[in-house]
Backbone as a chain_set.jsonl record, in Angstrom:
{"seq": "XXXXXXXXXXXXXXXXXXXXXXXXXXXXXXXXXXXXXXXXXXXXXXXXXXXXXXXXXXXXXXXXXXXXXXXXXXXXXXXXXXXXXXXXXXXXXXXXXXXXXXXXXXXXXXXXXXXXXXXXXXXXXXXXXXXXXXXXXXXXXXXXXXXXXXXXXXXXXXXXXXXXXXXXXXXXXXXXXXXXXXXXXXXXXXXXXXXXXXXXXXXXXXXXXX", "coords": {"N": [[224.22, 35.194, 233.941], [222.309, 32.542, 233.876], [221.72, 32.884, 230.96], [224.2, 32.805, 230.101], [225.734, 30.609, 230.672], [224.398, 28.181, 229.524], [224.871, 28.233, 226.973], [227.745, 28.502, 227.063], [228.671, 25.598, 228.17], [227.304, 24.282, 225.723], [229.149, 24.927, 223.935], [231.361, 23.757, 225.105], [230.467, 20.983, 225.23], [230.455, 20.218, 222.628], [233.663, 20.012, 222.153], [234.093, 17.849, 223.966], [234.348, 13.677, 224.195], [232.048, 11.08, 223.794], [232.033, 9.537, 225.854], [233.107, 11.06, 227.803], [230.64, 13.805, 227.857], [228.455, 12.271, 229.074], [229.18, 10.907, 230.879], [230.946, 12.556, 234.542], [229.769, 15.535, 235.27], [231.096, 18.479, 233.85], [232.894, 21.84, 232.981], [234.764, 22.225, 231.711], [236.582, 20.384, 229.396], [238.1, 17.322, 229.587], [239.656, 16.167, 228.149], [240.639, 17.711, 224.739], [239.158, 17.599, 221.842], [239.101, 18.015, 218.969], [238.612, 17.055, 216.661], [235.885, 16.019, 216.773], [234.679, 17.826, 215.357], [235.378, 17.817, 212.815], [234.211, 15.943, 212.358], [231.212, 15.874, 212.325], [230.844, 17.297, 209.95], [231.768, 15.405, 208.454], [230.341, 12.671, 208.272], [227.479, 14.182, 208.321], [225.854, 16.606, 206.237], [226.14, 19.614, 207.308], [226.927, 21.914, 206.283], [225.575, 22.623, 204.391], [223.309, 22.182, 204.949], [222.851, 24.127, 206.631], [223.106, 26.416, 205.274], [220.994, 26.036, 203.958], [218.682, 26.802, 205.689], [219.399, 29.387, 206.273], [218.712, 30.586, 203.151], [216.272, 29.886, 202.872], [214.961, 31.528, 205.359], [215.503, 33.989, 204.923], [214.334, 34.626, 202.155], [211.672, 34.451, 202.822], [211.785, 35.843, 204.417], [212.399, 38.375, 203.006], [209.796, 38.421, 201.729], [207.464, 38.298, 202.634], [207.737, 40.857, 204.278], [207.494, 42.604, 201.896], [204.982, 41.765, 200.819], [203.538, 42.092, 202.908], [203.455, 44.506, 204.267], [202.354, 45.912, 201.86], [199.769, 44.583, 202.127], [199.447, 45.105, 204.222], [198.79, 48.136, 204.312], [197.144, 48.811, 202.393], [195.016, 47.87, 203.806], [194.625, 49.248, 205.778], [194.545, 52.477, 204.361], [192.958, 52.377, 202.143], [189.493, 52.188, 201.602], [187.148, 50.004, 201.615], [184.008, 47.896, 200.853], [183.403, 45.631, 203.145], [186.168, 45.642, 204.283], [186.793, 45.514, 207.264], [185.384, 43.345, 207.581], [187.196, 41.673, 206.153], [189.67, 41.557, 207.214], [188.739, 40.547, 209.824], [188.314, 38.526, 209.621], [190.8, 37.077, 208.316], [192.296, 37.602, 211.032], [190.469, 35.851, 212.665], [191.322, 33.382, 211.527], [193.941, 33.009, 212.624], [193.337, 31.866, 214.622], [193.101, 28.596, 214.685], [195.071, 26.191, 214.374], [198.215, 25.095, 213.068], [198.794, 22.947, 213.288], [196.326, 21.779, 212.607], [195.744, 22.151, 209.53], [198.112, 20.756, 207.935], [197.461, 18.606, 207.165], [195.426, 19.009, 204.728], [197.333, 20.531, 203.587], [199.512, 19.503, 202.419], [198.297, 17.676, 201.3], [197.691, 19.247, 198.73], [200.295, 20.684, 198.086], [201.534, 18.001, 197.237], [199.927, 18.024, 194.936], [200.602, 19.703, 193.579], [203.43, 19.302, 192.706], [205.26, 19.759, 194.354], [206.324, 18.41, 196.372], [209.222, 17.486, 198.524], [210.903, 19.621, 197.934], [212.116, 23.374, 198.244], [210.099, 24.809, 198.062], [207.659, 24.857, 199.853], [208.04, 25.537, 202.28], [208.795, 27.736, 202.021], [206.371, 29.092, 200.899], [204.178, 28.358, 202.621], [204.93, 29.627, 205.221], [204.605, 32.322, 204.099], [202.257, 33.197, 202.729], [200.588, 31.981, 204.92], [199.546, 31.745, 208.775], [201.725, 33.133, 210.01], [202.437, 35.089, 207.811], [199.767, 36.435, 207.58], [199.515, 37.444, 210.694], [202.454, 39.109, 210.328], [200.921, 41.186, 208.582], [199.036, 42.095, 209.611], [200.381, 43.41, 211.656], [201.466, 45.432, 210.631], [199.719, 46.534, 209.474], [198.548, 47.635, 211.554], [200.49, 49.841, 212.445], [200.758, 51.119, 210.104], [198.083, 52.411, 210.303], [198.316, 53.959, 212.487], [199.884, 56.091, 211.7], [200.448, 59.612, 210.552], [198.069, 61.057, 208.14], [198.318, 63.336, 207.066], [201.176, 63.484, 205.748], [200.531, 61.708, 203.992], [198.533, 62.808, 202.164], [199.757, 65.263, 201.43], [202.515, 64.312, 200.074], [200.182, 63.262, 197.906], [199.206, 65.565, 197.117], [201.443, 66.376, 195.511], [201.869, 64.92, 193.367], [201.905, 62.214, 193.349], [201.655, 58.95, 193.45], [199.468, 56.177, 194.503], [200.614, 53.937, 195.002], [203.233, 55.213, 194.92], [203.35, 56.907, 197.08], [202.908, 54.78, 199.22], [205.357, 53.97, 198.913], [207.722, 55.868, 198.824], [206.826, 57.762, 201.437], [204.787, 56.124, 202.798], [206.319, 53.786, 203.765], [209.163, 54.397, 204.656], [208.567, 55.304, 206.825], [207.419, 53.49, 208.299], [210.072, 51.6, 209.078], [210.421, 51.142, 211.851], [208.422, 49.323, 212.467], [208.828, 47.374, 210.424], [211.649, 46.142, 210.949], [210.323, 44.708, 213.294], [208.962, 42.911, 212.166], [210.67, 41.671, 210.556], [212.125, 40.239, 212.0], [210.753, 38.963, 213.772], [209.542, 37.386, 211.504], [211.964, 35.934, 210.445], [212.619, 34.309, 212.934], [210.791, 32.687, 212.926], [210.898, 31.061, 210.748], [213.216, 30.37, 210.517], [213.204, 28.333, 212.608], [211.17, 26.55, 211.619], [210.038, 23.015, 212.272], [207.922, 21.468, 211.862], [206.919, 21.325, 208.919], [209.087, 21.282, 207.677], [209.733, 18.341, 208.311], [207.455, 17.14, 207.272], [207.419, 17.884, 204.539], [209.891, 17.258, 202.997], [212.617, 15.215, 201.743], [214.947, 14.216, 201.331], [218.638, 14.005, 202.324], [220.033, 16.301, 201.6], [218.639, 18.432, 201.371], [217.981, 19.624, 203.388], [216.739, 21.369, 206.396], [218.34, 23.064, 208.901], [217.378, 22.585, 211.908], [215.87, 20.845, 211.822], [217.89, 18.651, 210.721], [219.306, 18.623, 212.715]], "CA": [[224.699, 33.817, 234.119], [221.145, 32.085, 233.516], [221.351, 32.95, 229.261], [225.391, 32.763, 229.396], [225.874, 29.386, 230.83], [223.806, 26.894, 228.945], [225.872, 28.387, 226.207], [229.251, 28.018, 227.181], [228.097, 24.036, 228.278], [226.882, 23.943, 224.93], [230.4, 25.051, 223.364], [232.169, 22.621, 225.891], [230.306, 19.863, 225.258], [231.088, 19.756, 221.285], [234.759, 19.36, 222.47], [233.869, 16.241, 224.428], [233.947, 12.138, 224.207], [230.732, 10.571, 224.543], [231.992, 8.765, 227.252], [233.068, 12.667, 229.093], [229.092, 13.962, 227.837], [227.23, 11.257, 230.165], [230.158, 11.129, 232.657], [230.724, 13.205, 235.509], [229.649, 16.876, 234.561], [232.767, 19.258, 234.024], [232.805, 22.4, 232.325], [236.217, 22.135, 230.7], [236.73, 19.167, 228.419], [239.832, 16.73, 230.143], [240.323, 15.94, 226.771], [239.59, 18.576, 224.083], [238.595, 16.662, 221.046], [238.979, 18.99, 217.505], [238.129, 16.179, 215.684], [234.71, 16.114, 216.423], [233.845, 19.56, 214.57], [235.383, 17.606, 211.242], [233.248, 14.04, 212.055], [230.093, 16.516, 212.0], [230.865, 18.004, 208.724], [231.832, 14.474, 207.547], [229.241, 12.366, 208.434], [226.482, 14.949, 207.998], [226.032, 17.802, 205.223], [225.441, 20.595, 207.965], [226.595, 23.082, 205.795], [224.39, 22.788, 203.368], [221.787, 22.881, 205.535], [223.209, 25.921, 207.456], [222.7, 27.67, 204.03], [219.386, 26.169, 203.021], [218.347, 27.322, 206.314], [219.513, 31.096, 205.915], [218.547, 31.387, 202.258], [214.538, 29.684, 202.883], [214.873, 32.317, 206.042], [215.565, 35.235, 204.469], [213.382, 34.413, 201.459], [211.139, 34.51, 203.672], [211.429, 37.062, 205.746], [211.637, 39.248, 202.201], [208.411, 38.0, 200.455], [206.637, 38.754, 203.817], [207.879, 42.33, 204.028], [207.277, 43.323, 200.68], [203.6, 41.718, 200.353], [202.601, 42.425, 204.641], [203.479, 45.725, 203.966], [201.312, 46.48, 201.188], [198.725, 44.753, 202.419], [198.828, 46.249, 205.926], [199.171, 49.899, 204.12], [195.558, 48.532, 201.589], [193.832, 47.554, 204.977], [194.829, 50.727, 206.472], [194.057, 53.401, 203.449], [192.067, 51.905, 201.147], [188.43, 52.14, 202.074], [186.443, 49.261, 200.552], [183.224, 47.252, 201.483], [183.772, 44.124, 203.237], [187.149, 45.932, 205.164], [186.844, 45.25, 208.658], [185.12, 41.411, 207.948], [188.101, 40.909, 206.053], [190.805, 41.581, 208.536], [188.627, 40.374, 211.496], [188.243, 36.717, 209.348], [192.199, 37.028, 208.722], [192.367, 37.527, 212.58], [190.041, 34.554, 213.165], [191.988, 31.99, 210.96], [195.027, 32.956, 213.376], [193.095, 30.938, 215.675], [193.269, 27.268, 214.0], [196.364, 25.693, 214.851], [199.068, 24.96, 212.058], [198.873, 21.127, 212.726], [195.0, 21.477, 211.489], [195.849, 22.424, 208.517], [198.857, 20.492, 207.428], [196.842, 17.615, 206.13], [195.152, 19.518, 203.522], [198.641, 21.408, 202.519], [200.481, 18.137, 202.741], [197.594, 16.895, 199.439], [197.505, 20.494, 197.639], [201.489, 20.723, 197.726], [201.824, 17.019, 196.675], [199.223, 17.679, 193.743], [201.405, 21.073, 192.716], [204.319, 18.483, 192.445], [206.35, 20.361, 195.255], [206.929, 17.853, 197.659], [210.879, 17.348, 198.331], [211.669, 20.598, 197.423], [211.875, 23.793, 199.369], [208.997, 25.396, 197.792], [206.366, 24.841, 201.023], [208.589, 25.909, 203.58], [208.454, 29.559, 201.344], [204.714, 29.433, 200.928], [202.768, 28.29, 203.537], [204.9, 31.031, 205.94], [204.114, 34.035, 203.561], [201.08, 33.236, 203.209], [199.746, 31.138, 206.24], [199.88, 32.71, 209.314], [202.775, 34.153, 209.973], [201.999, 36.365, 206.835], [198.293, 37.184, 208.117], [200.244, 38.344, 211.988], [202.869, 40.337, 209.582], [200.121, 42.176, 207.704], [197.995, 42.988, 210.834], [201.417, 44.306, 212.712], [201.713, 46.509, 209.532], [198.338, 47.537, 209.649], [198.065, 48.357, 212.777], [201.116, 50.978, 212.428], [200.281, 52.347, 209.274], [197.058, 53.374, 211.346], [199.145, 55.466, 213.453], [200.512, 57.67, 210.553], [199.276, 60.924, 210.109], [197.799, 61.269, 207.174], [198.741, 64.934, 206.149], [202.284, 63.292, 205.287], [200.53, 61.209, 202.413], [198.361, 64.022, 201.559], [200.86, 66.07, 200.699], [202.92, 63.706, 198.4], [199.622, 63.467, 196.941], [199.175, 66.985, 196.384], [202.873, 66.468, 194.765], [201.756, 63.956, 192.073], [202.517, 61.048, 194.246], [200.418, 57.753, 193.094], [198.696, 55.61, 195.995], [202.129, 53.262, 195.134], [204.549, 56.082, 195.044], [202.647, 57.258, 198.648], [203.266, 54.208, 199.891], [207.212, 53.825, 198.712], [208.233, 56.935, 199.45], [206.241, 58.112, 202.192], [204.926, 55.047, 204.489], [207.305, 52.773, 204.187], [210.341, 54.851, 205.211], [208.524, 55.547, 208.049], [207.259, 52.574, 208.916], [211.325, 50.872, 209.448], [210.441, 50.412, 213.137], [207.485, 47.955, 212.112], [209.544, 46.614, 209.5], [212.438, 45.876, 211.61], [210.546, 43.862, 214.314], [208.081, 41.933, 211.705], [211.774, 40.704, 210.052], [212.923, 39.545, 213.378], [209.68, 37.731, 214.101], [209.46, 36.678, 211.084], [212.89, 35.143, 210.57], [213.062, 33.488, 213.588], [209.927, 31.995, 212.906], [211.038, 30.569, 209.85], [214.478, 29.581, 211.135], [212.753, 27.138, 213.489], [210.553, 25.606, 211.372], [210.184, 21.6, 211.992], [207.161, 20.205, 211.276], [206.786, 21.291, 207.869], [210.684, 20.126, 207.033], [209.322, 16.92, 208.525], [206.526, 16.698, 206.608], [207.795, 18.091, 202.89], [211.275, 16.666, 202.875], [212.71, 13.082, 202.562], [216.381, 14.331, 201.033], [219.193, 14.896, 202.819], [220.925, 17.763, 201.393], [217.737, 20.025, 201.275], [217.078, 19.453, 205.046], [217.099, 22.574, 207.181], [218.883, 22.919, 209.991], [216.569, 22.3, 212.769], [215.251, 18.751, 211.081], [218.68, 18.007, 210.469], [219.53, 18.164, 214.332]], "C": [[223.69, 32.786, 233.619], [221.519, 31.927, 231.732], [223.198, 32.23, 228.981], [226.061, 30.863, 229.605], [225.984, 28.161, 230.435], [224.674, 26.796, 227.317], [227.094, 27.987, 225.955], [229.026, 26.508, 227.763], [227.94, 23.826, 226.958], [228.362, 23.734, 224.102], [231.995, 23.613, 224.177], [231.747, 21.532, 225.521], [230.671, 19.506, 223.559], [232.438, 19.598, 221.524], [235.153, 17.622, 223.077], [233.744, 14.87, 223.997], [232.626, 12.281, 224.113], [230.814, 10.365, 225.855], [232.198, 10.231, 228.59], [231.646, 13.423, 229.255], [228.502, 13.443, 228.878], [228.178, 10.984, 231.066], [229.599, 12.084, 233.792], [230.684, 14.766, 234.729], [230.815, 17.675, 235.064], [232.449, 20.097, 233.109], [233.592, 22.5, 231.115], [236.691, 20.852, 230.194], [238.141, 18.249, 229.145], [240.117, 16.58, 228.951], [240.042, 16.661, 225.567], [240.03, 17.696, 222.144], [238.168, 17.598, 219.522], [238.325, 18.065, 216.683], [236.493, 15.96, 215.216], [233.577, 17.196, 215.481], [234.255, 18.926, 212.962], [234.586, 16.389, 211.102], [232.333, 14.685, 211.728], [229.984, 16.713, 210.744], [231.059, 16.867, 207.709], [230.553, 13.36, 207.149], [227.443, 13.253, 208.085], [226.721, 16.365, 207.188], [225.322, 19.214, 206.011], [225.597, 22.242, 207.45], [226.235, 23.685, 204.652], [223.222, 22.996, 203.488], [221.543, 23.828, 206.206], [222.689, 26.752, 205.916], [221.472, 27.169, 203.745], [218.308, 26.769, 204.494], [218.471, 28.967, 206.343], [218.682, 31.361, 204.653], [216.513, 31.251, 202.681], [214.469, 31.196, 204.188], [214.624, 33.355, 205.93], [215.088, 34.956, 203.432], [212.106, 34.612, 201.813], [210.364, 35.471, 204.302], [211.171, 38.76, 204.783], [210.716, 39.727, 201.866], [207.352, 38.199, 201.844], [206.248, 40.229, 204.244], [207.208, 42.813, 203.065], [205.478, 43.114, 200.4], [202.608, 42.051, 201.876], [202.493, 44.122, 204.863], [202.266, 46.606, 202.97], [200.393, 45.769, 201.657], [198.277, 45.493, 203.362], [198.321, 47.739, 205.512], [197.53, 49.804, 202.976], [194.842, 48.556, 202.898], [193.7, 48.612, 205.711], [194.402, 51.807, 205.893], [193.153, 53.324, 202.708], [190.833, 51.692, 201.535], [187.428, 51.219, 200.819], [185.403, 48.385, 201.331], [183.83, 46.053, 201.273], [185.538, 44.158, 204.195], [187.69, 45.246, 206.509], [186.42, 44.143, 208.68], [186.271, 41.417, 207.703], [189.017, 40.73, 206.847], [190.348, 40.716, 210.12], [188.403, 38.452, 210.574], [189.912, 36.049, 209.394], [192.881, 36.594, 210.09], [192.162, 36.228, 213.47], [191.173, 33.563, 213.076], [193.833, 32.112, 211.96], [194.511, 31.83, 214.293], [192.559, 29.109, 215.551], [194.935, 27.137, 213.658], [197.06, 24.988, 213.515], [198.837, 23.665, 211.883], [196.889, 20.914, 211.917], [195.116, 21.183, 210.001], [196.847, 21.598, 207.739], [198.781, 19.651, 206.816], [196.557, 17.987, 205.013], [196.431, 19.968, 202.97], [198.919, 20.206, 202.016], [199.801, 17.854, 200.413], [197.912, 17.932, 198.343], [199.74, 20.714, 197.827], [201.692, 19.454, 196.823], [201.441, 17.042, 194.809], [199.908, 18.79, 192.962], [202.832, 20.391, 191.64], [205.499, 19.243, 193.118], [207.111, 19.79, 196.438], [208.574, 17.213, 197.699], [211.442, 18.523, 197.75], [211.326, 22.103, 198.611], [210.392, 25.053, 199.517], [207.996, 26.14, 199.077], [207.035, 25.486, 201.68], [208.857, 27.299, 202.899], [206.924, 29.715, 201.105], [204.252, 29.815, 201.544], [203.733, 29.247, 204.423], [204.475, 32.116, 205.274], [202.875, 34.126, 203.596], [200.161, 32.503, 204.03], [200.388, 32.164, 207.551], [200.306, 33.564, 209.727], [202.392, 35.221, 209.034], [201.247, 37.095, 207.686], [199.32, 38.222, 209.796], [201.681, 39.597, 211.157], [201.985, 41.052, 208.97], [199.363, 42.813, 209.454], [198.944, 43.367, 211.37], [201.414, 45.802, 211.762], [200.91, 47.291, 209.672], [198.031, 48.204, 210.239], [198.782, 49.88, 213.027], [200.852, 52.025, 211.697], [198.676, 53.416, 209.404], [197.59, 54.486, 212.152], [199.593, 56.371, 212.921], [199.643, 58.405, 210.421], [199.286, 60.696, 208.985], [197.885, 62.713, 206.23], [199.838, 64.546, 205.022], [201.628, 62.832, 203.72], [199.888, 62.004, 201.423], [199.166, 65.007, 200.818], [201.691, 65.493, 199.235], [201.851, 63.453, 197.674], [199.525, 64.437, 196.013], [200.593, 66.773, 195.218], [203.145, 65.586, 193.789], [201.991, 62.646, 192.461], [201.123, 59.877, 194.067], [200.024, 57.414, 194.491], [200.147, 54.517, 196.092], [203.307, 54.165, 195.511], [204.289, 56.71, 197.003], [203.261, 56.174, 199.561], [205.275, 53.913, 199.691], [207.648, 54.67, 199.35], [208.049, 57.846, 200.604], [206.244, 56.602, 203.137], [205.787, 54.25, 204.628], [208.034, 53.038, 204.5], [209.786, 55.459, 206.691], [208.176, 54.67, 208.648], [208.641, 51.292, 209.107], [210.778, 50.458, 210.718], [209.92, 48.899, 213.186], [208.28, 46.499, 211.42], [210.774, 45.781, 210.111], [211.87, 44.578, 212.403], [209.436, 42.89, 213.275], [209.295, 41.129, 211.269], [212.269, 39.987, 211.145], [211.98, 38.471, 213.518], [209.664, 36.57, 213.251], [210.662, 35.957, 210.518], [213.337, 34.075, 211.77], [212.43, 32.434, 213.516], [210.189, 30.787, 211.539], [211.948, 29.604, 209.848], [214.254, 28.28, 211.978], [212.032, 26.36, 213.249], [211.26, 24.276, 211.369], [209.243, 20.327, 211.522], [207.008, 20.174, 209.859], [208.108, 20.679, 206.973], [210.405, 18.985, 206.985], [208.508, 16.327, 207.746], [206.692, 16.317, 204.721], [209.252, 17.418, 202.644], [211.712, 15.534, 203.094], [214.457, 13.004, 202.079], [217.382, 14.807, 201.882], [219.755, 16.302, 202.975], [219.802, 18.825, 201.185], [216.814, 19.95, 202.848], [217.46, 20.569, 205.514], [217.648, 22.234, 208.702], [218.228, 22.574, 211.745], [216.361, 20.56, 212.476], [216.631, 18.204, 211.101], [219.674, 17.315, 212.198], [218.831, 17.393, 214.889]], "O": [[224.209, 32.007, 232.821], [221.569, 30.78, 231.287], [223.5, 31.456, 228.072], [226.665, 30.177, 228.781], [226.851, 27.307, 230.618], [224.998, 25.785, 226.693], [227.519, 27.34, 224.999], [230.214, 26.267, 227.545], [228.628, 22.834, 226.719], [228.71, 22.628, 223.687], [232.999, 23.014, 223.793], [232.676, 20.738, 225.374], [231.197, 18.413, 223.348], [232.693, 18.6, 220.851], [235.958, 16.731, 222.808], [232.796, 14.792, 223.215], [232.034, 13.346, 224.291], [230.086, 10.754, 226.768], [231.707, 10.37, 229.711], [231.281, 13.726, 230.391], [227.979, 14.221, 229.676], [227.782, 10.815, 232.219], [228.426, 12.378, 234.023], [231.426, 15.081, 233.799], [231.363, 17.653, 236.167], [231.749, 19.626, 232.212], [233.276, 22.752, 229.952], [237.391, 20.28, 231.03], [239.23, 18.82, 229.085], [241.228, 17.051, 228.707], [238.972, 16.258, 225.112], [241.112, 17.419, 221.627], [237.006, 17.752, 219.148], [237.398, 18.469, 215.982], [235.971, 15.812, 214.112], [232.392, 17.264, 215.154], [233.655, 19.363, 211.981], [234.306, 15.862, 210.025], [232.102, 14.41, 210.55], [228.94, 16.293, 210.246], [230.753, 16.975, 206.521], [229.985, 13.251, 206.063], [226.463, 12.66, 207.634], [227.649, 17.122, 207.475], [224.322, 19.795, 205.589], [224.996, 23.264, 207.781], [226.453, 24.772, 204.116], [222.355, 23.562, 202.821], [220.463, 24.369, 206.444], [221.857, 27.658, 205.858], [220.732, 27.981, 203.189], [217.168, 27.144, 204.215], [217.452, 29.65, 206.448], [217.878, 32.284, 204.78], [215.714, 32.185, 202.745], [213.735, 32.069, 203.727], [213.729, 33.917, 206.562], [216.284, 34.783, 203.198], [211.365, 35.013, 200.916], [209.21, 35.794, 204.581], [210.505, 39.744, 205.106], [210.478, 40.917, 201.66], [206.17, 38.176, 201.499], [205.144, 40.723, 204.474], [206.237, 43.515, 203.346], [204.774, 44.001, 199.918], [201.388, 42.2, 201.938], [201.637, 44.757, 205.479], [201.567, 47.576, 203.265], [199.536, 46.646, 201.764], [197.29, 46.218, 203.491], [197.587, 48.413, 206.235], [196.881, 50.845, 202.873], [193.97, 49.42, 202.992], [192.64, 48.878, 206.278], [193.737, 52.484, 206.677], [192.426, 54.307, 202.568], [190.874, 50.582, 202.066], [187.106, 51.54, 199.675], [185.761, 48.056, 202.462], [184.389, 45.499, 200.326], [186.063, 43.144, 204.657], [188.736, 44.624, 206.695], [186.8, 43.491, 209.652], [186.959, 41.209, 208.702], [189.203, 39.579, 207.243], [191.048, 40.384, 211.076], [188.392, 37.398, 211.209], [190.309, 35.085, 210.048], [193.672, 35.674, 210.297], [192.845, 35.688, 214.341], [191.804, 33.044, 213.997], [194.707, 31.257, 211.813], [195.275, 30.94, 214.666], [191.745, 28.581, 216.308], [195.694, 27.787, 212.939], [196.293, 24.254, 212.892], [198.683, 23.13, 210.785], [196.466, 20.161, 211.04], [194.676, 20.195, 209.412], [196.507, 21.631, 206.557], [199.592, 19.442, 205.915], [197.209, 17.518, 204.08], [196.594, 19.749, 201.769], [198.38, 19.956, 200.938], [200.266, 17.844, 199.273], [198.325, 17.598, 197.232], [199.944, 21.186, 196.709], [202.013, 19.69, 195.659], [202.039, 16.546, 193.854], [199.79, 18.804, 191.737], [203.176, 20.694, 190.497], [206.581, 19.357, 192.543], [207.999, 20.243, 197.161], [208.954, 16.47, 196.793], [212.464, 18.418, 197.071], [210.546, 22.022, 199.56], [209.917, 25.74, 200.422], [207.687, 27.317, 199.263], [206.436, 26.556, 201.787], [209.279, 28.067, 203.764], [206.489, 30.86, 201.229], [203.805, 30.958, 201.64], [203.025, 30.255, 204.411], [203.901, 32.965, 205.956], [202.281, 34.934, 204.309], [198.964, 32.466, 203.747], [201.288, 33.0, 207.473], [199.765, 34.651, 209.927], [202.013, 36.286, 209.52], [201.622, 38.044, 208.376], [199.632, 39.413, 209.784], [201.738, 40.779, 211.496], [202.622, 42.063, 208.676], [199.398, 43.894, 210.043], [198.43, 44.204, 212.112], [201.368, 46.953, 212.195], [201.052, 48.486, 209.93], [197.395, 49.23, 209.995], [198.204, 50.844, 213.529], [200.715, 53.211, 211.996], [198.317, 54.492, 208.925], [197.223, 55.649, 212.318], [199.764, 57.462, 213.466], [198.441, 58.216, 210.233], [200.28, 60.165, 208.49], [197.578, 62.954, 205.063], [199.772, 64.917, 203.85], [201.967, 63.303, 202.635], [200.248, 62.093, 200.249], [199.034, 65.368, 199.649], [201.656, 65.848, 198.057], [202.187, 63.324, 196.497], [199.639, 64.439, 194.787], [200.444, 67.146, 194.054], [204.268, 65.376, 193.331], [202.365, 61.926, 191.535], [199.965, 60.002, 194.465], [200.187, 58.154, 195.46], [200.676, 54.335, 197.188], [204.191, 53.844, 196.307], [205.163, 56.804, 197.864], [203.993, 56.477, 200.504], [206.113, 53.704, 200.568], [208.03, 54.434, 200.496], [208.93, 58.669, 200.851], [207.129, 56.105, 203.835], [206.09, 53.938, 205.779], [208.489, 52.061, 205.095], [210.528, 55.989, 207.518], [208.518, 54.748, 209.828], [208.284, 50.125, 209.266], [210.609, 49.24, 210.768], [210.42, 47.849, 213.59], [208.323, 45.299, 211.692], [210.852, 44.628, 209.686], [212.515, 43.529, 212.377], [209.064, 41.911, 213.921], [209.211, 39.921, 211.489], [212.928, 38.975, 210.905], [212.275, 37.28, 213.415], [209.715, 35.383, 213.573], [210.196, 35.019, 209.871], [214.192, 33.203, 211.62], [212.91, 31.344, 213.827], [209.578, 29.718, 211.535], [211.84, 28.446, 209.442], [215.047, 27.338, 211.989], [211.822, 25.426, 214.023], [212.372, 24.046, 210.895], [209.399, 19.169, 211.133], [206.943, 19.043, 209.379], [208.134, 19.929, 205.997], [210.623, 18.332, 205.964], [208.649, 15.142, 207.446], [206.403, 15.371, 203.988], [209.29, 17.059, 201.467], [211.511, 14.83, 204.083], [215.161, 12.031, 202.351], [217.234, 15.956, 202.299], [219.896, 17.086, 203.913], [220.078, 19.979, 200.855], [215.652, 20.125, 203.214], [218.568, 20.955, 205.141], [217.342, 21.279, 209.417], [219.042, 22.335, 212.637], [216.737, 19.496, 212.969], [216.63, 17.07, 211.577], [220.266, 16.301, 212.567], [219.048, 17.102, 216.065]]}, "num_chains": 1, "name": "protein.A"}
């Protein structure tokens, strides 16, 4: 009741007046009001920003996979001096807060000539933190693999790429699964950076646009 509630309120109240909203609270609309689901769509371009919200999302949540993956599966196999600083400086910079930073992006996007477009809001997640917390989730799993498995496709002509394709990454789905979740939701909710990079309507994401 707690999760299902605020929900069904939520679905009731887009049926509603204004004047029934800030009235007396009622679950069921006295007056149910269709119209308002076409003023939304008229007045505001929400489903344009429903899609620029999915595609930056899942753009996203790709280009995160594909490059958190290999790095996690380099930081994990790959034995190189300077290993363990790098990951534990990675680690650090988790701990400097997004609004620090958004000044400097803000100049180095402007000077790229990206500002008003949806460029940033695909960047700075892949590679700003979010990335860095997808690569260390990665990392941390592809630590847990035995290593006989990649051995073997070595023995079997299997590159250090083909090792990782065919070997860790089909085993690492679990990882993969909950870094796309994280990292789509995380993406889905961005607002300060919409706020910051965007001054057009029709390339507003859905969050900013509410």
């Amino acid at each position: 009741v707690p999760f299902v509630f605020p929900f069904l309120w939520m679905i009731s109240g887009g049926f509603k007046s204004t004047t029934e909203i800030f009235g007396t609270p009622t679950l069921i609309p006295r007056v149910w009001r269709f119209e308002n689901f076409v003023e939304v769509f008229t007045y505001q371009p929400f489903a344009r920003q429903y899609f620029n919200s999915l595609y930056i999302a899942a753009t996203v949540t790709a280009l995160t996979l594909f490059i958190a993956s290999l790095a996690g599966y380099a930081l994990a196999r790959i034995r190189f001096a300077g290993a363990g600083l790098l990951m534990l400086f990675l680690v650090m910079a988790l701990m400097v807060p997004e609004e620090v930073t958004i000044i400097p992006n803000f100049f180095l996007i402007r000077a790229m000539g990206l500002i008003d477009t949806h460029w940033p809001l695909i960047l700075l997640p892949v590679f700003g933190p979010q990335g860095v917390v997808a690569t260390f989730l990665m990392r941390q799993f592809f630590l847990a693999l035995p290593k006989e498995l990649e051995d073997a496709g070595k023995m079997d002509g299997l590159s250090r790429f083909g090792v990782w394709l065919k070997i860790a990454l089909p085993m690492s789905r679990p990882a993969l699964a909950a870094v796309a979740i994280i990292t789509f939701l995380h993406s889905w909710n961005l607002f300060l950076e919409p706020r910051i990079f965007l001054s057009s309507l029709e390339k507003f994401t859905l969050p900013l646009a509410l």
